[in-house]
N, C-alpha and C positions, 0 to 999 in steps of 0.2 A: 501275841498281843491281842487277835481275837477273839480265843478263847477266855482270856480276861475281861475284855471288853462284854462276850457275852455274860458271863456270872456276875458283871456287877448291871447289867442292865435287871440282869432275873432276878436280882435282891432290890433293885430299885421297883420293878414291879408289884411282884410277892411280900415285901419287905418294906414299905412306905415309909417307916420312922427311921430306916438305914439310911444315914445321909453320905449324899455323895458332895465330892469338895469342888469347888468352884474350879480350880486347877484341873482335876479328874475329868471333867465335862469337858473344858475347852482343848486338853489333850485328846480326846477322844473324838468332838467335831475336828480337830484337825487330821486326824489319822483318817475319821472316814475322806475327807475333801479329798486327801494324796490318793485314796483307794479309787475314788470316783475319778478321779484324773487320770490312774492307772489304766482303769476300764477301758474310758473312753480314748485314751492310745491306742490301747487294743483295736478294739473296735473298728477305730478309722484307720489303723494297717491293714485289717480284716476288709475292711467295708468302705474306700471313700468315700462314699457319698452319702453314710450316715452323717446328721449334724444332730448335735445334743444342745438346746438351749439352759445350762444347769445357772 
């Protein structure tokens, strides 16, 4: 799913008239959110007394 995520970010870059779909974006802000959540699991098993203000 990353590696998707990355080639359509590098045609939206590189590729400016390549349109991405309203659907596409808000699939992909929610994929990052779950990854950042993931992280910060991680992290605070690793590490209690890290705190993330996201």
């Amino acid at each position: 799913m990353y590696d998707y995520m990355r080639k359509q970010r590098h045609k939206f870059i590189y590729e400016p008239f390549t349109p991405c779909s309203k659907k596409e974006a808000q699939d992909a802000i929610k994929s990052a959110e779950l990854f950042v959540e993931e992280i910060s699991k991680f992290i605070k098993k690793k590490n209690p007394q890290v705190k993330f203000n996201f």
